[in-house]
N, CA, C and O atoms as a MOPAC input file, in Angstrom:
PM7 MOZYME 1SCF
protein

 N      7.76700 1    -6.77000 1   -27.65400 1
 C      6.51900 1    -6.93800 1   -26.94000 1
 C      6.33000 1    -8.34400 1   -26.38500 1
 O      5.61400 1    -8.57300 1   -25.41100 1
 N      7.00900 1    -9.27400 1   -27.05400 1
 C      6.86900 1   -10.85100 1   -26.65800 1
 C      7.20600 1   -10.68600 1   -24.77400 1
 O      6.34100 1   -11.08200 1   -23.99300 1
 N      8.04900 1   -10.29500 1   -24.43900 1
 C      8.26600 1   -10.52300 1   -23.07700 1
 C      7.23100 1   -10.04200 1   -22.29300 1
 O      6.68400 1   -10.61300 1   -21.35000 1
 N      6.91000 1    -8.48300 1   -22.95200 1
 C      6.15100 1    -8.07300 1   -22.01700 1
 C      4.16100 1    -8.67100 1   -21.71400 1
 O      3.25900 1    -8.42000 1   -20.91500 1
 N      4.38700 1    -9.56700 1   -22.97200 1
 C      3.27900 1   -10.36200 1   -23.04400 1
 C      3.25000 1   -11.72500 1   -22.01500 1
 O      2.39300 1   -12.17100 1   -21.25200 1
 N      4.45900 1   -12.10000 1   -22.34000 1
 C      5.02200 1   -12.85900 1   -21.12800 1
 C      4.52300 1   -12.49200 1   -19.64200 1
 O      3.72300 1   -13.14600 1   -18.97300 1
 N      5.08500 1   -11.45900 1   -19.32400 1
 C      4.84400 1   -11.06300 1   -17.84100 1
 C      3.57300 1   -10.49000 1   -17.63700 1
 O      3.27000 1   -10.41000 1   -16.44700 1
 N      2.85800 1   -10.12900 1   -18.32300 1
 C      1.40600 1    -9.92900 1   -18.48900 1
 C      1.08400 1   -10.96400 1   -18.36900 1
 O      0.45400 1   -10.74800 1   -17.33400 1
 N      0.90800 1   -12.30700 1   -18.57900 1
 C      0.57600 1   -13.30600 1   -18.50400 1
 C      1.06200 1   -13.70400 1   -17.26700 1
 O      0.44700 1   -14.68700 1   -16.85500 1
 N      2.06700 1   -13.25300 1   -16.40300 1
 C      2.05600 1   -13.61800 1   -14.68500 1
 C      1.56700 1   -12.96800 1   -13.75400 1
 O      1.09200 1   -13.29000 1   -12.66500 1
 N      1.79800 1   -11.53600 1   -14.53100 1
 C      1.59200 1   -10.46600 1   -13.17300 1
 C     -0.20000 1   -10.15800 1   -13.52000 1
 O     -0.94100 1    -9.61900 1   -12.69800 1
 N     -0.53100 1   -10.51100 1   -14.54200 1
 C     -2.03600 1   -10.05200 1   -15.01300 1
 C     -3.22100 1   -10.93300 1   -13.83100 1
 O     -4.17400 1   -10.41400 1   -13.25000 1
 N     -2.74600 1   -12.42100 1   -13.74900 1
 C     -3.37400 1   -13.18100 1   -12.82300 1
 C     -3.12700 1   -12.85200 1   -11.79800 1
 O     -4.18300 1   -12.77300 1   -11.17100 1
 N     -1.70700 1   -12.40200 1   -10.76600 1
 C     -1.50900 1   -12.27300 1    -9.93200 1
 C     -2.16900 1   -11.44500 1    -9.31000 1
 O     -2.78500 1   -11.63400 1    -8.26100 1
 N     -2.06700 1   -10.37100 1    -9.98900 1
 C     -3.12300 1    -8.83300 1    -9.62900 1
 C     -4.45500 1    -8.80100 1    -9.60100 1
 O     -5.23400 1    -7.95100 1    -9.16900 1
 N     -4.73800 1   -10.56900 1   -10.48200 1
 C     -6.74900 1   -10.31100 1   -10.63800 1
 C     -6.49500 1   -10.70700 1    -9.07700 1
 O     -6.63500 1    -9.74000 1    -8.32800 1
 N     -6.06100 1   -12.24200 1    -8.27200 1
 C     -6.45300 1   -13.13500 1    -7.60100 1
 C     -6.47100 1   -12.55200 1    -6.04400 1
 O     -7.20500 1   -12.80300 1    -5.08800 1
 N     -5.04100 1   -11.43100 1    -6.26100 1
 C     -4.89000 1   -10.33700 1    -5.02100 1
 C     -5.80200 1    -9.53300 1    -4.84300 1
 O     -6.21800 1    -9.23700 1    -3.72300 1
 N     -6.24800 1    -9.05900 1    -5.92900 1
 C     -7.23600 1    -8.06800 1    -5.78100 1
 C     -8.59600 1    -8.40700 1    -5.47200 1
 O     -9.24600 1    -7.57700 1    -4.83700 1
 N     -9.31700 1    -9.84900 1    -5.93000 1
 C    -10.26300 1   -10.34600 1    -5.29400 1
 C    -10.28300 1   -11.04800 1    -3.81200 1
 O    -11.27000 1   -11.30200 1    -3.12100 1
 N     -8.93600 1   -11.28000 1    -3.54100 1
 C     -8.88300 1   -11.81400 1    -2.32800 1
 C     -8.78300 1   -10.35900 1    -1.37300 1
 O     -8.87700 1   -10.50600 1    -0.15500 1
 N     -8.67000 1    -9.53200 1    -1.70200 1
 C     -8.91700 1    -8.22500 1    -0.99800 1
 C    -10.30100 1    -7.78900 1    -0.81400 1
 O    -10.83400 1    -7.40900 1     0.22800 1
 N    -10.82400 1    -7.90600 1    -2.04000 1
 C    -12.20300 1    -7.71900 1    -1.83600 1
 C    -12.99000 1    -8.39200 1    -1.17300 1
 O    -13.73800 1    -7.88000 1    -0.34000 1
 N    -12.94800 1    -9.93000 1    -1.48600 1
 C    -13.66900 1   -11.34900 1    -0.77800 1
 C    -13.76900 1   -10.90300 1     0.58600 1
 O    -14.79800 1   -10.57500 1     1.17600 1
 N    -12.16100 1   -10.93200 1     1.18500 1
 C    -11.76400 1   -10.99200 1     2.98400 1
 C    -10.86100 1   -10.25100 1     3.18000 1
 O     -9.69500 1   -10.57500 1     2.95500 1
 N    -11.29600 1    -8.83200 1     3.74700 1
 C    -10.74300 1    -7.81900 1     4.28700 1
 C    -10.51200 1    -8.10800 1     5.56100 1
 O     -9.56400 1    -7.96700 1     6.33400 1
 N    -11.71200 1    -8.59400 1     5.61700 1
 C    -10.91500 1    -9.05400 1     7.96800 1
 C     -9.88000 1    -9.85800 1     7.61500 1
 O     -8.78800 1    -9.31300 1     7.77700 1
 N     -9.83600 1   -11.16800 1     7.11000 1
 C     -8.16100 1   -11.54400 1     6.98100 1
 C     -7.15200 1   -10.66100 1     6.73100 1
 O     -6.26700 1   -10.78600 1     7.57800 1
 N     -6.92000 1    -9.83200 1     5.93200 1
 C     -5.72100 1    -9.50600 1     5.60500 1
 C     -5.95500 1    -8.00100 1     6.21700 1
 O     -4.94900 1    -7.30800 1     6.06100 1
 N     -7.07800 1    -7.30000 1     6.90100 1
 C     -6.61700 1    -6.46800 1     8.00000 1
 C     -6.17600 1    -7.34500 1     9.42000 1
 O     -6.23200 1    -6.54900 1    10.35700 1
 N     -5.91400 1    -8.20400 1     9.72000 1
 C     -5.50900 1    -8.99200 1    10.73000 1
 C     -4.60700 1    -9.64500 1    10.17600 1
 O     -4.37300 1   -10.51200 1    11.01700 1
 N     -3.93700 1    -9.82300 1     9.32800 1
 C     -2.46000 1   -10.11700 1     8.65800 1
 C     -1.43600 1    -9.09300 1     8.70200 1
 O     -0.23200 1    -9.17500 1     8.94800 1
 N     -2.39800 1    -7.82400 1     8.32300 1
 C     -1.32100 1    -6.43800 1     8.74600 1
 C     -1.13800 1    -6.24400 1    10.20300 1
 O     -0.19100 1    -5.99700 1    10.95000 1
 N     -2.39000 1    -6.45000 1    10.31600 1
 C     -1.71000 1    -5.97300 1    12.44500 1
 C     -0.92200 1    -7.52500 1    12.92700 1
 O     -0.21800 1    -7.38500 1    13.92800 1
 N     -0.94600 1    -8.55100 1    12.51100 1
 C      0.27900 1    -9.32100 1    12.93300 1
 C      1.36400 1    -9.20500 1    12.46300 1
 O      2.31800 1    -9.78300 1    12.98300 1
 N      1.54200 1    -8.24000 1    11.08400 1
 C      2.83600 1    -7.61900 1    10.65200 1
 C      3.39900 1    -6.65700 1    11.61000 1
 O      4.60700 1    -6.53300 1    11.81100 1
 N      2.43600 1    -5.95400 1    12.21500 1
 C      2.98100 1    -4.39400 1    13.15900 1
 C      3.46000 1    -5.31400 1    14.08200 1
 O      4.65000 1    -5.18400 1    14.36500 1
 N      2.55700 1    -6.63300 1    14.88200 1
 C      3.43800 1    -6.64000 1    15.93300 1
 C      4.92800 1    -7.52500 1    15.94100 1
 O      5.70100 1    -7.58400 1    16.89700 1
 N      5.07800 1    -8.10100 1    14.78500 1
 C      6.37200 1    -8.59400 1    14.35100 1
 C      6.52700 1    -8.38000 1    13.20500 1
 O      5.86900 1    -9.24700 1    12.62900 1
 N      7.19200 1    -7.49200 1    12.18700 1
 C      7.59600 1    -6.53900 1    11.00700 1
 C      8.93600 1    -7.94800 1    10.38200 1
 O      9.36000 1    -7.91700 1     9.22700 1
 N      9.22200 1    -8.63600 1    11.02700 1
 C     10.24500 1    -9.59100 1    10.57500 1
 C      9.44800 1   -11.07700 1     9.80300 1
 O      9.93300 1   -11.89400 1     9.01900 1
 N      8.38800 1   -11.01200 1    10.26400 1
 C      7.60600 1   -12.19800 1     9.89200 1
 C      7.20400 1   -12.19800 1     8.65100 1
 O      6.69700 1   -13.18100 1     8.11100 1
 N      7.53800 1   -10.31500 1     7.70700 1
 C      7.32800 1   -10.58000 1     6.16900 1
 C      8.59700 1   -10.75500 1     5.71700 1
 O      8.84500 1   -10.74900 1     4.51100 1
 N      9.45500 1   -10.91500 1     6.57800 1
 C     10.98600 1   -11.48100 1     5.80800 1
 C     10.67300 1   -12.11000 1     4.01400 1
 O     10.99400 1   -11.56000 1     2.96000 1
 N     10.14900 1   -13.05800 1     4.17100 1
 C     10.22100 1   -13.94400 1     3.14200 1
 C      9.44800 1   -12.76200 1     2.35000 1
 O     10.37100 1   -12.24000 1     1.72600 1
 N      8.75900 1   -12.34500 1     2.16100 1
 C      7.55000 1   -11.96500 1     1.28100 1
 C      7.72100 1   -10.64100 1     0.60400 1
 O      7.15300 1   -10.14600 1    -0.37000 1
 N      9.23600 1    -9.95100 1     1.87700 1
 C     10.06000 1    -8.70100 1     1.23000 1
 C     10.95100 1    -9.43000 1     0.10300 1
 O     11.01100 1    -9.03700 1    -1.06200 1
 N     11.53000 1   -10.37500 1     0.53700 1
 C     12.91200 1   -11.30400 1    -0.22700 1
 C     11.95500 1   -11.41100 1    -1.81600 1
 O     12.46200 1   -11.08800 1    -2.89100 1
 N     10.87400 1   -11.79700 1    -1.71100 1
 C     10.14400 1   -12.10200 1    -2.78400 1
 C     10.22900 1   -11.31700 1    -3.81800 1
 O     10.73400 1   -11.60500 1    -4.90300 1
 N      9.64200 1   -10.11300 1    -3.44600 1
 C      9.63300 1    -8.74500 1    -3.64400 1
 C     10.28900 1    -8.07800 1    -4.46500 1
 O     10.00200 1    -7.62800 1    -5.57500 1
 N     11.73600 1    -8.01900 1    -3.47800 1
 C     13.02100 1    -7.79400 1    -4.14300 1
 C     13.62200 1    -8.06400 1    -5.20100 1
 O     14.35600 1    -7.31200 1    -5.84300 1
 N     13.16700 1    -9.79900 1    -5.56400 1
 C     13.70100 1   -10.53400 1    -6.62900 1
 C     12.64300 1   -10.51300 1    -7.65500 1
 O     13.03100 1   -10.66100 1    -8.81400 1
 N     11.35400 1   -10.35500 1    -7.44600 1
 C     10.33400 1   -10.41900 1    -8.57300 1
 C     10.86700 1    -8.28900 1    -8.96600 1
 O     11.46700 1    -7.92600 1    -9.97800 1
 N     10.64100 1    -7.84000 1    -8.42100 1
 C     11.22600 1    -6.42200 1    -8.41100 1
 C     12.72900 1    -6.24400 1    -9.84600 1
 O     12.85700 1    -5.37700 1   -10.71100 1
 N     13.56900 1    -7.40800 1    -9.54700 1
 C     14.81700 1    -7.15700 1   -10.25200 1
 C     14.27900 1    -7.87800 1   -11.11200 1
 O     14.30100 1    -7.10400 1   -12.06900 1
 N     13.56800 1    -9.26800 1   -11.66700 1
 C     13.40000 1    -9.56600 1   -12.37800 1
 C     12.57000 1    -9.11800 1   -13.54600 1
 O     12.83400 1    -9.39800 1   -14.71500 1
 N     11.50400 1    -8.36800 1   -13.12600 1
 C     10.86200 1    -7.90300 1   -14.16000 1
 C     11.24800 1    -6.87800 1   -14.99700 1
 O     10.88300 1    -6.58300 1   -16.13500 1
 N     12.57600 1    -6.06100 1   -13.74800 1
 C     12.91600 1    -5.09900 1   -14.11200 1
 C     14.16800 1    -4.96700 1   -15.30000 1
 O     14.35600 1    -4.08200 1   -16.13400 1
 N     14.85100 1    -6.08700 1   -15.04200 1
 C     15.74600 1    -6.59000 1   -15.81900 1
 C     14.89900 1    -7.02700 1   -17.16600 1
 O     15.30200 1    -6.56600 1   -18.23400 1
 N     14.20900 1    -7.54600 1   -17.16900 1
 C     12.92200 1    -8.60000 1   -18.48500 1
 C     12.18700 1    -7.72700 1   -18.86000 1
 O     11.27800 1    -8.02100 1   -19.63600 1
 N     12.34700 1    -6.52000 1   -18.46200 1
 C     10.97900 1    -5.92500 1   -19.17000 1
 C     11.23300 1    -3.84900 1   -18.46300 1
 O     10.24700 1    -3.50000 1   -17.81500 1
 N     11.96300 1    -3.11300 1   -18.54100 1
 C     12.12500 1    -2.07100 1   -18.12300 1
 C     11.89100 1    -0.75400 1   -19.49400 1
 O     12.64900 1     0.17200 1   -19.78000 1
 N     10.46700 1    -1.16600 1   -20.16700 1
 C     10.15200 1    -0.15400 1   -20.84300 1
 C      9.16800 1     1.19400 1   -20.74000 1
 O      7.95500 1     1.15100 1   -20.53500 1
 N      9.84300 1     2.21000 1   -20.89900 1
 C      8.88400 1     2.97900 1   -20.54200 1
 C      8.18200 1     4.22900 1   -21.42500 1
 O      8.23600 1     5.45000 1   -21.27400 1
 N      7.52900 1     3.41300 1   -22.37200 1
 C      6.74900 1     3.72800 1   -23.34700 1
 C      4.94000 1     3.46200 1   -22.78600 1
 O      4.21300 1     2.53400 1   -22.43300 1
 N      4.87900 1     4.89800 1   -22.99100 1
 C      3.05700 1     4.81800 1   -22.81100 1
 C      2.07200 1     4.20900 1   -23.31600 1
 O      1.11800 1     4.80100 1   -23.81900 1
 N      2.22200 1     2.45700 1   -23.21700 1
 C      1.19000 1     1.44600 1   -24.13900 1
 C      0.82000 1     0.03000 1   -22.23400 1
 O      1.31800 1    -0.45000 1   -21.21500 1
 N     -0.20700 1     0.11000 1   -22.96800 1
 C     -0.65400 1    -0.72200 1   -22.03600 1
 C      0.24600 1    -1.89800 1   -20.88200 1
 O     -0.22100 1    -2.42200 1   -19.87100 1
 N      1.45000 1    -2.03300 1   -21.37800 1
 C      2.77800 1    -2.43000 1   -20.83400 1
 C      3.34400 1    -2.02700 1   -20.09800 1
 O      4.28500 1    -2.67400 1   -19.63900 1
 N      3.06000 1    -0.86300 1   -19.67200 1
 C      3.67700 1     0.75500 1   -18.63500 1
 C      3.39900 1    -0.30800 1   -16.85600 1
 O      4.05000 1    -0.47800 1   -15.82500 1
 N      2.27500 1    -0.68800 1   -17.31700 1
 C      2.12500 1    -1.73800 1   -15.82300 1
 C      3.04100 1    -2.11000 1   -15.47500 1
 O      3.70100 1    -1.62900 1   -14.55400 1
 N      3.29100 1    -3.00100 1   -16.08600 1
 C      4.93200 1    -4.12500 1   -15.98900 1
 C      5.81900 1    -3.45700 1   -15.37400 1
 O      6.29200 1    -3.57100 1   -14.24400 1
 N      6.06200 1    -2.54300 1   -16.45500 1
 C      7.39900 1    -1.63400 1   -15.87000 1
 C      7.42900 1    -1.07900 1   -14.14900 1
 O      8.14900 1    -1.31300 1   -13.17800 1
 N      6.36000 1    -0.32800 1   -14.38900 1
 C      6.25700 1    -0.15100 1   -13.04500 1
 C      5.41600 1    -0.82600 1   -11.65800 1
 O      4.97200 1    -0.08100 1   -10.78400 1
 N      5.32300 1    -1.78000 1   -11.61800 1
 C      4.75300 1    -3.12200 1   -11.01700 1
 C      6.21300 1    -3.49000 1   -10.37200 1
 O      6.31500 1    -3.47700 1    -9.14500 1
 N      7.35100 1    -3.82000 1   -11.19200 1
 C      8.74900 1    -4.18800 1   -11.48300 1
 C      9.56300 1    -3.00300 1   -10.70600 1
 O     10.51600 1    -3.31900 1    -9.99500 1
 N      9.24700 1    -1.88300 1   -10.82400 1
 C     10.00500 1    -0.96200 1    -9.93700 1
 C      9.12200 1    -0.47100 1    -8.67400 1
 O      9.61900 1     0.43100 1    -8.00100 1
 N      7.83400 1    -0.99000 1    -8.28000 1
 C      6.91600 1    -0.57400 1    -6.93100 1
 C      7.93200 1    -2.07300 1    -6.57800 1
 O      8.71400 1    -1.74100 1    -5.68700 1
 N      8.12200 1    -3.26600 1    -6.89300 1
 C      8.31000 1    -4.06500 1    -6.18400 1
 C      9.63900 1    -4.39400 1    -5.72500 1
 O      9.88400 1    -5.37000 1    -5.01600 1
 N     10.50100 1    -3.55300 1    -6.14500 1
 C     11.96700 1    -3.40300 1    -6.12000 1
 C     12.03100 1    -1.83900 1    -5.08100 1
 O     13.14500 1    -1.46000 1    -4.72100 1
 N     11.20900 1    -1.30600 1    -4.81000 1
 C     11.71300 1    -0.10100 1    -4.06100 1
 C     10.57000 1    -0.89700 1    -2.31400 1
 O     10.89200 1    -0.51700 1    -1.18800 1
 N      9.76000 1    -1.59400 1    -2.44900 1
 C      9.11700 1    -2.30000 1    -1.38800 1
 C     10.06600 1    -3.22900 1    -0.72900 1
 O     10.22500 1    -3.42600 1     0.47600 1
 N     10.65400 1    -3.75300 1    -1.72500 1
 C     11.58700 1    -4.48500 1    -0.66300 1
 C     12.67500 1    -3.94000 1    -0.41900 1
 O     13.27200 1    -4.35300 1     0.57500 1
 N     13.19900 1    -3.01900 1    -1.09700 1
 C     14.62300 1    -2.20600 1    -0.80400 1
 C     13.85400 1    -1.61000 1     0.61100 1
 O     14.68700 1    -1.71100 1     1.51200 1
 N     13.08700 1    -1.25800 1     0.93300 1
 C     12.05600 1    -0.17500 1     2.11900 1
 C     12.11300 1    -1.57400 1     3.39200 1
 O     12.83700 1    -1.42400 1     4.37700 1
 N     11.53700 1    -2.47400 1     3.27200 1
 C     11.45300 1    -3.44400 1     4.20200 1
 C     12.56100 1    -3.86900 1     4.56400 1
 O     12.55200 1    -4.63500 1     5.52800 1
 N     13.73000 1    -3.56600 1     4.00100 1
 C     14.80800 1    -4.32000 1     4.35000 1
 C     15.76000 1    -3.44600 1     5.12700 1
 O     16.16400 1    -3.83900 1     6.22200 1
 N     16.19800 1    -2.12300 1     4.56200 1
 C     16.81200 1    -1.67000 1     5.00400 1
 C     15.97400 1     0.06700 1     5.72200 1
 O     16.53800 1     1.12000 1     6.01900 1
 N     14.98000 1    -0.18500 1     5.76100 1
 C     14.35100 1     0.70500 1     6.73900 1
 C     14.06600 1     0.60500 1     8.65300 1
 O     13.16900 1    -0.23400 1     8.73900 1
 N     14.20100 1     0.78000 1     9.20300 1
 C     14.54400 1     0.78900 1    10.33300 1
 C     12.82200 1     0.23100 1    11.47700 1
 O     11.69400 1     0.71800 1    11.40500 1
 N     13.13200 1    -0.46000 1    12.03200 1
 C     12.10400 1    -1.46500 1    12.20200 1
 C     10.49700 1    -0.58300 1    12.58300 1
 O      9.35100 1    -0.77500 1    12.17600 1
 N     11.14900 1     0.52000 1    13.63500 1
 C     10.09000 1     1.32400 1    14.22300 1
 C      9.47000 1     2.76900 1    13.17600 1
 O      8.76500 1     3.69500 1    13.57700 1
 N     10.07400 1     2.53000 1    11.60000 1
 C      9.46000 1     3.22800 1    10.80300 1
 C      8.32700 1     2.44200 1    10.23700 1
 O      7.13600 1     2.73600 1    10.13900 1
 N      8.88700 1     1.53000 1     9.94100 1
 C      7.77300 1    -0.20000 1     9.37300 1
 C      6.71800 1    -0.12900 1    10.25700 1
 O      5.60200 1    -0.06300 1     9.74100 1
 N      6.77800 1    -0.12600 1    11.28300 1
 C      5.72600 1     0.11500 1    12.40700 1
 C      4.76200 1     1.10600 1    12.14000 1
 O      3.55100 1     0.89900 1    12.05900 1
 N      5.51100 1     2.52500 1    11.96200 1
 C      4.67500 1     3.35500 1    12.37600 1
 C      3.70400 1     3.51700 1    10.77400 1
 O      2.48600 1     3.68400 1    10.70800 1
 N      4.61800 1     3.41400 1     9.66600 1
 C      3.93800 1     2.86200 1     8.65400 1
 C      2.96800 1     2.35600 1     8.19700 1
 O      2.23600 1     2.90600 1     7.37400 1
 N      2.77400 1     0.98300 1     8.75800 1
 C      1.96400 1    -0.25900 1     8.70200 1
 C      0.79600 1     0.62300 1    10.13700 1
 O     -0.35100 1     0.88000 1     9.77100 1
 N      0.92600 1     0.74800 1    10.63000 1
 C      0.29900 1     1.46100 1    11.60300 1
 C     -1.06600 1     2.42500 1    11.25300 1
 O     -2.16400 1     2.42800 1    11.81000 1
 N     -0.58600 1     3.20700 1    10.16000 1
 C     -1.53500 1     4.19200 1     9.83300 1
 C     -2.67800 1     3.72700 1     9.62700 1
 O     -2.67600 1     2.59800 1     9.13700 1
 N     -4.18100 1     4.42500 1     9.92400 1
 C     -5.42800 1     3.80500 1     9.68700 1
 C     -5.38900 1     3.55500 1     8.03500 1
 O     -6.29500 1     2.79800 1     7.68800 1
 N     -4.51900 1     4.03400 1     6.90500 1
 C     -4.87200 1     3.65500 1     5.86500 1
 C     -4.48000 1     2.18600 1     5.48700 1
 O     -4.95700 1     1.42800 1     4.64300 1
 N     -3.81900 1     2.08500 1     6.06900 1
 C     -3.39200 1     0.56000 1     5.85000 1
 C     -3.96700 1    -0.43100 1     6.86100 1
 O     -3.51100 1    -1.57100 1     6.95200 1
 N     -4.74800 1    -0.08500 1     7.44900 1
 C     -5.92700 1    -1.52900 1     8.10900 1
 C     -7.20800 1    -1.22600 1     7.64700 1
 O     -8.06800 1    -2.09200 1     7.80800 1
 N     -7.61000 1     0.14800 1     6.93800 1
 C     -9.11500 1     0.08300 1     6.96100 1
 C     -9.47600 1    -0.76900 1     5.91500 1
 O     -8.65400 1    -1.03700 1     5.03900 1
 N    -10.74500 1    -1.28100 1     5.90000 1
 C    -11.48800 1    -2.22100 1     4.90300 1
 C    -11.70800 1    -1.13400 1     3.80600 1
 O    -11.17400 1    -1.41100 1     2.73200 1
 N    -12.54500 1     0.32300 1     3.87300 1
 C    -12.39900 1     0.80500 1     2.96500 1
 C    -10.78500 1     0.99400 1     2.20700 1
 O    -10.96100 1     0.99000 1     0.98900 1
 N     -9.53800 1     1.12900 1     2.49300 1
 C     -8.39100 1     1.11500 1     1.56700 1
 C     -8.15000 1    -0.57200 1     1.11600 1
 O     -7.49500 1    -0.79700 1     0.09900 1
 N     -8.55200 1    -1.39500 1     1.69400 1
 C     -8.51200 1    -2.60200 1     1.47300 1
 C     -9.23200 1    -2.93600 1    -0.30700 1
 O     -8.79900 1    -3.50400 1    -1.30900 1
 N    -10.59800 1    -2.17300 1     0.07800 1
 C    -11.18700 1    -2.08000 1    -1.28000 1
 C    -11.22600 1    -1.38700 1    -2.33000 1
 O    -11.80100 1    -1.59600 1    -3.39900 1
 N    -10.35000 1    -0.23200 1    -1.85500 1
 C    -10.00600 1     0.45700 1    -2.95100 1
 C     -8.68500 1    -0.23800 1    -3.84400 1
 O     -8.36700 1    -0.13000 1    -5.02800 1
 N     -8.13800 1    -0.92900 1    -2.80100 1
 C     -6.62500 1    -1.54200 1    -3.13900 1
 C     -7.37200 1    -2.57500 1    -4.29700 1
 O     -7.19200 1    -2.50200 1    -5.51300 1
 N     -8.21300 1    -3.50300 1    -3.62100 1
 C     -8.31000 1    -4.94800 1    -4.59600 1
 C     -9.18900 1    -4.21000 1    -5.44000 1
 O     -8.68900 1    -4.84700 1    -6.36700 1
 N     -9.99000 1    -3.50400 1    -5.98700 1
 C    -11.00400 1    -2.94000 1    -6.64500 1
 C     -9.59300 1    -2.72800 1    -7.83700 1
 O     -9.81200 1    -3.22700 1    -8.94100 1
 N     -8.39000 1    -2.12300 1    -7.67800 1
 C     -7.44300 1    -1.56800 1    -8.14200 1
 C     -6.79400 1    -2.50400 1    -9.41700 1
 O     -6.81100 1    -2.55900 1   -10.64600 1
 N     -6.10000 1    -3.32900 1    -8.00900 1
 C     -5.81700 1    -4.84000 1    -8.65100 1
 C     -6.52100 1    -5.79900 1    -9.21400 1
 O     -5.97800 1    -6.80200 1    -9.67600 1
 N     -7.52400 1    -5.64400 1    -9.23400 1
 C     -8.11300 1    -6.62600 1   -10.14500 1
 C     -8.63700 1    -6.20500 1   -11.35800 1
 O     -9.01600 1    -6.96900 1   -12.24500 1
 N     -8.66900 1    -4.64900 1   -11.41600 1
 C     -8.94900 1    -4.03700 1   -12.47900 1
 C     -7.90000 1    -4.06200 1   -13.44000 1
 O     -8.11300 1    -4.24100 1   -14.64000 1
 N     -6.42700 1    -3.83300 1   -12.79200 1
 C     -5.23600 1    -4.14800 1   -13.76600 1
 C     -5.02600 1    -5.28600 1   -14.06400 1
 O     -4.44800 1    -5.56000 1   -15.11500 1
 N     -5.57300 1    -6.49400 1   -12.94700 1
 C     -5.07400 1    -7.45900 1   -13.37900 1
 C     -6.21600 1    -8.52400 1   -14.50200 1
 O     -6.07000 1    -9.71000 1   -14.79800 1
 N     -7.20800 1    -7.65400 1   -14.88100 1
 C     -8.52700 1    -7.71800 1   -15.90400 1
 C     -7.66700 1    -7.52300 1   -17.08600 1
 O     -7.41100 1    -8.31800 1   -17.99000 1
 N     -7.09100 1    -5.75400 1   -16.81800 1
 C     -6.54000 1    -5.51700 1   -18.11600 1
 C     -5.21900 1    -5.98000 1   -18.84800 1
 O     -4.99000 1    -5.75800 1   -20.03700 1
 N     -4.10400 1    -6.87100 1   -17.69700 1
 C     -3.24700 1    -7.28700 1   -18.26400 1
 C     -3.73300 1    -8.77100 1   -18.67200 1
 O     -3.49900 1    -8.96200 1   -19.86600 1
 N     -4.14500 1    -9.52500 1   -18.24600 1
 C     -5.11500 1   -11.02700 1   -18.54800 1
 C     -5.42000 1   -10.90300 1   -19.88700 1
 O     -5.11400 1   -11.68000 1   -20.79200 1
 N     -6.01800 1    -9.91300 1   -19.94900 1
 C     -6.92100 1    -9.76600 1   -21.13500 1
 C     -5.60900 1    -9.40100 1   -22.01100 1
 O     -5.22200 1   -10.56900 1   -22.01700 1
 N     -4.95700 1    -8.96200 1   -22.49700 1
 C     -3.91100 1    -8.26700 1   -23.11000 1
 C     -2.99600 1    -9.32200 1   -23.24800 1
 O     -2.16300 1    -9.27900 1   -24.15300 1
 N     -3.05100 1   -10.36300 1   -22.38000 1
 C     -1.74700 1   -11.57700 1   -22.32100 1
 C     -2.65200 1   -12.69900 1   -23.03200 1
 O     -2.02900 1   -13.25500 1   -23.93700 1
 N     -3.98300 1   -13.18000 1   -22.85100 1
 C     -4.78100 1   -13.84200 1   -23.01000 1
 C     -5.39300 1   -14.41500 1   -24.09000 1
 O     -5.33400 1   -15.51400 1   -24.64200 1
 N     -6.59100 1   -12.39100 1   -24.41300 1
 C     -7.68300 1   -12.77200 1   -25.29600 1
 C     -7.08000 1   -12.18000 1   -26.58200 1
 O     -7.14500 1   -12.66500 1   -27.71100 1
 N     -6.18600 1   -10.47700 1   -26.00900 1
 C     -6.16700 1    -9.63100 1   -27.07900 1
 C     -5.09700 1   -10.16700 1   -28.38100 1
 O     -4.98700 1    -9.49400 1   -29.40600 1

């Protein structure tokens, strides 16, 4: 459990700060996605990220036992199949993708950070207080 307390303790903040910054400012980051549609290469770096936080957690922490830790695990494999998708998916699928009204509306915006910050409450707390 030590590790996975570990990464609870990275990914727990990460998920509060995303998820309030979703909530805070939805016009930013619906106008971050439509400058993704019109150049899909400009998340280069942020797929690369992805990829490697993806293998790393997955490597550090790939348990899949039904205890509050189940996050990790799969946090670690959403972020390893996101960048495997950005990289070797074909540019005008990324498009049509990123495209869909679910991914610019403010309402999915808030369902998203409402999401993340709720997990990232419960891993904080679990890395933190508990």
């Amino acid at each position: 459990m030590e590790k996975g307390l570990i990464l609870a303790a990275i990914i727990g903040p990460i998920y509060l700060f995303y998820g309030l910054s979703f909530l805070l400012y939805p016009k930013q980051w619906k106008r971050l996605i439509q400058e993704c549609i019109k150049n899909h290469f400009s998340m280069q770096a942020s797929m690369f990220v992805a990829l490697l936080l993806g293998l790393i957690i997955i490597n550090a922490y790939n348990v899949w036992e039904w205890n509050r830790f189940l996050i990790i695990t799969l946090t670690g494999w959403l972020f390893l199949i996101k960048g495997v998708f950005y990289l070797l998916t074909p540019e005008r699928c990324i498009k049509w993708v990123m495209a869909r009204k679910c991914c610019q509306s403010k309402g999915w915006l808030y369902i998203w950070g409402t999401v993340m910050t709720i997990l990232g409450v419960l891993l904080s707390y679990n890395a933190y207080i508990a």
